[in-house]
C-alpha positions as semicolon CSV with decimal commas, in nm:
position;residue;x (nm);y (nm);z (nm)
1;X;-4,394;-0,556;-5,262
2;X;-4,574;-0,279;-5,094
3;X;-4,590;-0,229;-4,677
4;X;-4,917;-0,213;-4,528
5;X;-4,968;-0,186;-4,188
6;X;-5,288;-0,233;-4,087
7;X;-5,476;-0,057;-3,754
8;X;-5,430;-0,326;-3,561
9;X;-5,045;-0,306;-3,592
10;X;-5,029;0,025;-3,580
11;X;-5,239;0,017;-3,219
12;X;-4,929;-0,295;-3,106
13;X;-4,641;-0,068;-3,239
14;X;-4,751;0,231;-3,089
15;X;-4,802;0,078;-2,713
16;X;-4,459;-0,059;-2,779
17;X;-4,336;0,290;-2,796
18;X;-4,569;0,496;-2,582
19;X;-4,568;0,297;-2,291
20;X;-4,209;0,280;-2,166
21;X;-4,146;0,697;-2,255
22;X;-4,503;0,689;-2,048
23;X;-4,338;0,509;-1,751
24;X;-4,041;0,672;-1,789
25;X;-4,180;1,040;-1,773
26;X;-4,409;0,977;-1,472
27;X;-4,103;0,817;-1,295
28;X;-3,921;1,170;-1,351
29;X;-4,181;1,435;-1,356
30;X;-4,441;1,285;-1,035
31;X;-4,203;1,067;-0,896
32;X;-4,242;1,058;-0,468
33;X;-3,913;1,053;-0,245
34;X;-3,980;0,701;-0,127
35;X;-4,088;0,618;-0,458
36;X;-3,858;0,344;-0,716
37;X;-3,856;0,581;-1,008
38;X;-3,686;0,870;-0,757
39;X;-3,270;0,864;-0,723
40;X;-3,169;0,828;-0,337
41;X;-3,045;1,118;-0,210
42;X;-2,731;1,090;-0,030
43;X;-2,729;1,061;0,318
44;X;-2,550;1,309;0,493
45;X;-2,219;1,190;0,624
46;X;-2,107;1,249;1,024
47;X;-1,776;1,405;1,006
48;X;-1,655;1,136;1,286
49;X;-1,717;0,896;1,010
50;X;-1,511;1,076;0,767
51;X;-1,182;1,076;0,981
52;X;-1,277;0,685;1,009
53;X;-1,191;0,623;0,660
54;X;-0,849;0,442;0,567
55;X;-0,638;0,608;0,337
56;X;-0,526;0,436;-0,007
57;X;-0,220;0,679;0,064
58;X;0,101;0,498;0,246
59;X;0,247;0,700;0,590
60;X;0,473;0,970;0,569
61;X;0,803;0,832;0,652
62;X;0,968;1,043;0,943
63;X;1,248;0,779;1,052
64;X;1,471;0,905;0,738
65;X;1,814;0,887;0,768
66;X;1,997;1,215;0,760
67;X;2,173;1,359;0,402
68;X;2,483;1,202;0,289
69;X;2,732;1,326;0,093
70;X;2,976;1,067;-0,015
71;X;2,966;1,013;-0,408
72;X;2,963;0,674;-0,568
73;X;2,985;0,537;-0,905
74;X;2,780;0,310;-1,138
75;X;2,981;0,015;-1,071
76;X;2,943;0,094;-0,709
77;X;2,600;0,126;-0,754
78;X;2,552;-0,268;-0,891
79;X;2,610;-0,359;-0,478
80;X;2,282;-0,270;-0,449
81;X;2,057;-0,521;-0,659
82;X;1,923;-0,646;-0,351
83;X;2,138;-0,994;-0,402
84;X;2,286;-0,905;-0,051
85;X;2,013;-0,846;0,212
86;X;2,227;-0,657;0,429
87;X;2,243;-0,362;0,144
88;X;1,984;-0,134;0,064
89;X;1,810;-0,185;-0,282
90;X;1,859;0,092;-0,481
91;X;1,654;0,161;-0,801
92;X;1,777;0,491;-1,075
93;X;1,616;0,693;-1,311
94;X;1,711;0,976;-1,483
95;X;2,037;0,994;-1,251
96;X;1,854;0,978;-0,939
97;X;1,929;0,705;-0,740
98;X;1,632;0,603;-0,510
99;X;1,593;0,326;-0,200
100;X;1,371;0,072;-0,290
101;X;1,443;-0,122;0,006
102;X;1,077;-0,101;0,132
103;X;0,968;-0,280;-0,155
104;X;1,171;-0,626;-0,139
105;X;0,889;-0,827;-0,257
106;X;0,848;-0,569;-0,618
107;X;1,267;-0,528;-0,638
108;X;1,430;-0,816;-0,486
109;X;1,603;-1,098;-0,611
110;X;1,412;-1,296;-0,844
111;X;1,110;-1,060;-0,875
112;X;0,904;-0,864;-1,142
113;X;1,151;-0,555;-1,145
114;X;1,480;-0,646;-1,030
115;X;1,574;-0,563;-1,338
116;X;1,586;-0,198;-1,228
117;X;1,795;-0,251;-0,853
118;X;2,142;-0,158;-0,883
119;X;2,177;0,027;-1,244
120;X;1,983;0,291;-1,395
121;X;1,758;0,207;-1,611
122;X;1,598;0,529;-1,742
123;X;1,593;0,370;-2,112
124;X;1,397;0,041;-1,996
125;X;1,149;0,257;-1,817
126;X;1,098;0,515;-2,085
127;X;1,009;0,207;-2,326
128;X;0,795;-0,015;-2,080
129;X;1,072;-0,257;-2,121
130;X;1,187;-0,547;-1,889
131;X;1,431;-0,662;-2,160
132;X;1,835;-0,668;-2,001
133;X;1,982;-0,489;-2,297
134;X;1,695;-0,199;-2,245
135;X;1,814;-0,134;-1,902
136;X;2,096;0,127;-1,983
137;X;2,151;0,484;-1,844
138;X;2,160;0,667;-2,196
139;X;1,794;0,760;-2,263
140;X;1,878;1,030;-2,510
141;X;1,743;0,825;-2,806
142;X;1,403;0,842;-2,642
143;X;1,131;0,934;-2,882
144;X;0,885;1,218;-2,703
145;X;0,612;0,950;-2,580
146;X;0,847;0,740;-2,426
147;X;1,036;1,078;-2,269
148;X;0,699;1,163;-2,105
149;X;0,677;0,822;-1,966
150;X;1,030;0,843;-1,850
151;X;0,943;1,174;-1,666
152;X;0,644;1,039;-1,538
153;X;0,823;0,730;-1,390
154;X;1,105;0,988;-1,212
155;X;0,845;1,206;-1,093
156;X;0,627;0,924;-0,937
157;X;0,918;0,813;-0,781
158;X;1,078;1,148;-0,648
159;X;0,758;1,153;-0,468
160;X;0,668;0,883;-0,328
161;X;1,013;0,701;-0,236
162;X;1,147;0,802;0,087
163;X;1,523;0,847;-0,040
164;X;1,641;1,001;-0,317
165;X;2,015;1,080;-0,437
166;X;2,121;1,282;-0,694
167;X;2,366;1,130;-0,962
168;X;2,676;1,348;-1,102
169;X;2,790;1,290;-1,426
170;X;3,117;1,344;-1,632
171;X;3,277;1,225;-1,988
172;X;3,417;0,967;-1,811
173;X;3,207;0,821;-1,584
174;X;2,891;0,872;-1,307
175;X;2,913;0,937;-0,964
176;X;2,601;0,945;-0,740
177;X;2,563;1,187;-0,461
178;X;2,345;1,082;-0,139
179;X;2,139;1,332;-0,036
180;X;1,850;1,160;0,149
């Protein structure tokens, strides 16, 4: 079976193709300012408006409490789960122990990441994991991509939580050393 095409399909085939490209070109070579083929330019913005904005950032915190310097250990550390709302909640990665207290609603009792409050859960983080028996200090059987996430999760939280305390280890067992 041979293809013909005829003139009068050719004619209907090439309008089909010509005339959009046609439209399209005049938009973008002859377009006008006010015209709907031309991109709006931006309006210049006021710099009053600028300092206006809301930032997605939270508030420095400057009511911090002063260093501290009294160790603790792990076991010590499981008073702070947030089960007791007179105690801080205190969340710890890599050996860093950091106050979490701000966010009850993420870290309290009964909520998505209490998991994490009162232990440190480097491993669990590395992996993504909200499983109990993933939430363990020893994170030295990490594979690399869960190490980077691990480093990522300690470095988000260095910066952005408001206390942070550095944890001592020995053979035996961990102390944690406040330094807010």
């Amino acid at each position: 079976m041979a293809f013909t095409l005829n003139v009068t399909d050719a004619l209907v085939w090439g309008l089909l193709l010509v005339l959009p490209a046609s439209f399209y070109l005049q938009g973008y070579f002859f377009a006008q300012p006010d015209s709907p083929f031309s991109s709006p330019e931006p309006s210049p913005q006021p710099e009053e408006k600028k300092s206006e904005e809301k930032s997605v950032m939270q508030a420095e915190k400057t009511d911090l409490a002063p260093p501290k310097d009294d160790p603790f250990t792990l076991d010590q550390l499981k008073e702070f789960d947030g089960s007791d709302p007179s105690k801080p909640i205190y969340v710890c990665i890599k050996g860093t122990v950091f106050d979490v207290s701000h966010k009850h609603d993420t870290y309290g009792p009964g909520k998505a990441y209490n998991l994490f409050a009162g232990k440190d859960a480097s491993k669990a983080l590395g992996k993504s994991s909200l499983k109990p028996e993933d939430a363990v200090p020893d994170y030295s059987d990490l594979p690399e991509n869960e190490m980077k996430v691990l480093n990522d999760w300690h470095s988000f939280f260095t910066y952005i939580i408001p206390r942070t305390f550095v944890e001592l280890s020995t053979d035996l067992f961990f102390f944690c050393l406040r330094l807010a």
